[in-house]
C-alpha positions as CSV (number, residue, x, y, z in Angstrom):
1,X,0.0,0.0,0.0
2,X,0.8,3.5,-0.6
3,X,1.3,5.9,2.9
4,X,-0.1,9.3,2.0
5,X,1.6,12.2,3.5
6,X,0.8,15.8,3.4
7,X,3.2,18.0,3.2
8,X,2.7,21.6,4.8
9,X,3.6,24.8,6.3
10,X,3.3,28.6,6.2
11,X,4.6,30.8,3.8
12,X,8.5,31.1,4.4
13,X,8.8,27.7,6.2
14,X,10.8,26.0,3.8
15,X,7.9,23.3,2.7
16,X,9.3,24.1,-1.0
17,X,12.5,22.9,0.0
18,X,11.6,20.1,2.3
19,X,9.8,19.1,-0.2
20,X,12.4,18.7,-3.1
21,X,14.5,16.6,-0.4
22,X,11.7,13.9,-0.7
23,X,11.9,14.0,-4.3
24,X,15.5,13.9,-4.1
25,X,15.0,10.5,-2.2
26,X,12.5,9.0,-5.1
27,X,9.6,9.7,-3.2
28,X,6.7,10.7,-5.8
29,X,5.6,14.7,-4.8
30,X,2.5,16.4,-5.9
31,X,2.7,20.0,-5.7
32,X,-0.9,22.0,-5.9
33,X,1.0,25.2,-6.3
34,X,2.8,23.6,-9.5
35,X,-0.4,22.3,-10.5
36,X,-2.3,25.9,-9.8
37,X,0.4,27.3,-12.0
38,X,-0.3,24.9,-14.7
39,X,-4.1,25.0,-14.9
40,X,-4.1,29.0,-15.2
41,X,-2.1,28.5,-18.7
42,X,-4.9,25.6,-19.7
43,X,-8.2,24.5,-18.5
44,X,-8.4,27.4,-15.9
45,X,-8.6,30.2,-18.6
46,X,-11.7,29.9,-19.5
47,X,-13.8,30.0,-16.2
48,X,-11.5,31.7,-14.3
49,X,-11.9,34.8,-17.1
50,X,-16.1,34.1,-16.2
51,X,-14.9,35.4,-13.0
52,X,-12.3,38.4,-13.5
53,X,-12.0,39.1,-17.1
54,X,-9.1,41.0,-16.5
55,X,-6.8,38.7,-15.9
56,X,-5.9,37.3,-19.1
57,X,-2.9,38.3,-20.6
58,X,-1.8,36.2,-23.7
59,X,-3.9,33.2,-23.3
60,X,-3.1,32.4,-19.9
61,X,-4.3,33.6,-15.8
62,X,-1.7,36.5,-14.9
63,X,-1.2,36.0,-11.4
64,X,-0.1,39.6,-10.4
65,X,-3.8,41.2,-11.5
66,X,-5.1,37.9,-10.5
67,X,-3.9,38.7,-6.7
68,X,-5.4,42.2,-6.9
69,X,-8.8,40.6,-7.1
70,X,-8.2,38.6,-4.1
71,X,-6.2,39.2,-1.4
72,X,-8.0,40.8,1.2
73,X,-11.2,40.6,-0.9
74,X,-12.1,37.0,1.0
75,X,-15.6,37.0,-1.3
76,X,-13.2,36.5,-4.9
77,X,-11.2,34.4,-3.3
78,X,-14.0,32.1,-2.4
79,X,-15.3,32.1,-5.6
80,X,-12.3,31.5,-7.3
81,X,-11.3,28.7,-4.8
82,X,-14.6,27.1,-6.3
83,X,-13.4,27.2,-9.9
84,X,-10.2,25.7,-8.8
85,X,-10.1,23.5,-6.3
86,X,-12.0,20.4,-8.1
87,X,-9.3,21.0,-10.9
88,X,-6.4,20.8,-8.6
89,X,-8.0,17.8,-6.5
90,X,-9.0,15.9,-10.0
91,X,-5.0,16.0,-10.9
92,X,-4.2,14.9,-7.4
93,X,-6.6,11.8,-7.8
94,X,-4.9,11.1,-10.9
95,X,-1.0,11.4,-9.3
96,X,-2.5,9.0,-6.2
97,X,-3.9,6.4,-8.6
98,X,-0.5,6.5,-10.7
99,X,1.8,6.3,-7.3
100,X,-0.3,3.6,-6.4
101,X,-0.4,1.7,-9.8
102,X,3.9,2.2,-9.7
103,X,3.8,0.6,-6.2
104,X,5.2,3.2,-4.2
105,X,5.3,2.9,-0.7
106,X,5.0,6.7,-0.2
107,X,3.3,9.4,-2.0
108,X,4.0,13.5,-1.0
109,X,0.6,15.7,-0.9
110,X,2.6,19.8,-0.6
111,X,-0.4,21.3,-0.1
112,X,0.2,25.0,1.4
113,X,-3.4,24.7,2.9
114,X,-3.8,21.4,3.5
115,X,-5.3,21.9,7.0
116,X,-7.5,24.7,5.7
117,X,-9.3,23.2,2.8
118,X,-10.0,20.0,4.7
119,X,-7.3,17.9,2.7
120,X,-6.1,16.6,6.1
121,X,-8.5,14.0,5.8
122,X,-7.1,12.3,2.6
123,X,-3.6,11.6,4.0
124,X,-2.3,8.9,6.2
125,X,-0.6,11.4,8.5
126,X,0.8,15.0,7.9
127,X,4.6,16.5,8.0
128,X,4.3,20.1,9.5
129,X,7.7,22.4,8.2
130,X,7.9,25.0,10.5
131,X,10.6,27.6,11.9
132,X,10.7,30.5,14.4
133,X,8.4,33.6,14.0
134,X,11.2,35.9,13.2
135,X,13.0,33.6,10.7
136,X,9.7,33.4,8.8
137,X,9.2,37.0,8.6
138,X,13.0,38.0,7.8
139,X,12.1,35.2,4.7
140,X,9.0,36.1,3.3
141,X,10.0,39.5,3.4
142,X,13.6,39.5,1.7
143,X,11.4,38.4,-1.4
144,X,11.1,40.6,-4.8
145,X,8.0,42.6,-4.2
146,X,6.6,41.5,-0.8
147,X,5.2,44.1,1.5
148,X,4.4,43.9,5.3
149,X,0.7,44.6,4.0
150,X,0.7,41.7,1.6
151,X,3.2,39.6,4.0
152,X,-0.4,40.1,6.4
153,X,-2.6,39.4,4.3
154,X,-1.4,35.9,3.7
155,X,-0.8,34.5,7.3
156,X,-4.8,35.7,7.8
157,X,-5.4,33.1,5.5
158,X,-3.1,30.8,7.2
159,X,-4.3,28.8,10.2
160,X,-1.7,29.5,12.7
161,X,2.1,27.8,12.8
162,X,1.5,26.1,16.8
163,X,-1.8,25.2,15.6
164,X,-0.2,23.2,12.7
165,X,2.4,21.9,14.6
166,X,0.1,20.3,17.1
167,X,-2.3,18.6,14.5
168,X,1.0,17.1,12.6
169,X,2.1,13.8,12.8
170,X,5.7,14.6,11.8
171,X,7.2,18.2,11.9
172,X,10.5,19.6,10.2
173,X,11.9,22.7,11.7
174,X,14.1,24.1,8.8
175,X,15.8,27.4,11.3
176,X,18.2,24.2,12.2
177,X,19.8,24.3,9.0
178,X,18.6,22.2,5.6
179,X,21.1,19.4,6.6
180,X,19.3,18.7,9.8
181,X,16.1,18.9,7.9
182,X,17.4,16.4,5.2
183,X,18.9,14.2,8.0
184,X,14.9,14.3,9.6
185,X,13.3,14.0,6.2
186,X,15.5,10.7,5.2
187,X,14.3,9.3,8.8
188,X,10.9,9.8,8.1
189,X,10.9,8.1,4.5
190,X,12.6,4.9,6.3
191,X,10.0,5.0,8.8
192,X,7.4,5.2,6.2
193,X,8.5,3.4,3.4
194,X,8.8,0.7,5.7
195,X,6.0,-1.9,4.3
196,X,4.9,-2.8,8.1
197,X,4.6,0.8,9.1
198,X,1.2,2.5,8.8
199,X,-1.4,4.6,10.8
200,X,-4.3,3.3,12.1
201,X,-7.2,5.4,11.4
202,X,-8.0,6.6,14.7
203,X,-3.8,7.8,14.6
204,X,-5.1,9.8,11.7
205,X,-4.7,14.2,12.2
């Protein structure tokens, strides 16, 4: 059987990073922000114009005027949530089913809100990557145009980093340095990957 984890953590956790070190161990890794990126150049277009019809430049979803629609404008971003969260959840049936079909003992869900869309409950257990308070901030921030306004307006759509942490059934702090976090991540595919080692349901988050 296939373990299913989720992969998550706040914006300037490192959960990108963590979770190329599973990939890097031939662990199968399903990234909805990847796959988000990919739907607004194809089947996205269309209904995600219906909504905004701005926010087509050259055939595809520009993200920038996208964002101007909604962040802090919770109302668009519901209703664009509804356009594409069955698209991004149909591609990660279709990743499951072919991890499965390969035989892989362990699959990677990186899901930035797993927790707050509910996605919790399709995983076997869920790896939390987390760091200090001030480490996140001095991250997010050093990034090409982010703002403390914009910076805010993400982590209010973020359920809180302790609140993650105490719902996870593994968690990564990356402020220890990315070789401590590799050495964690390579303990917790042996653990998994082990064919005797699974959840019960009731061990579920």
């Amino acid at each position: 059987m296939t373990y299913v984890l989720g992969l998550t953590g706040s914006i300037g956790m490192g959960k990108s990073t963590t979770a190329q070190m599973f990939r890097d161990l031939g662990c199968p890794v399903h990234d909805a922000d990847a796959e988000v990126h990919a739907l607004y150049a194809s089947e996205a277009v269309l209904p995600v114009a219906a909504l905004f019809p701005d926010v087509v430049v050259d055939g595809r979803i520009d993200r920038t005027r996208l964002a101007r629609h909604v962040l802090g404008h919770p109302e668009n971003l519901a209703r664009l949530e509804a356009v594409i969260h069955p698209l991004v959840r149909a591609r990660e049936n279709a990743f499951l089913a072919r991890a499965r079909a390969e035989q892989h003992p362990l699959a990677v869900l990186d899901v930035p809100l797993l927790f707050e869309t509910g996605g919790a409950a399709r995983c076997d257990g869920v790896l939390v990557v987390t760091a200090p308070n001030d480490v996140q901030r001095s991250r997010v921030l050093s990034r090409p145009g982010m703002t403390e306004q914009r910076f805010d307006d993400i982590l209010a759509r973020q359920m809180p980093d302790a609140d993650k942490r105490a719902r996870a059934t593994f968690v990564v702090d990356t402020s220890q340095g990315m070789d401590i976090a590799r050495k964690q991540v390579k303990a917790i595919v042996r653990q998994l990957s082990d064919a005797g080692t699974r959840l019960s349901p009731e061990d579920k988050p």
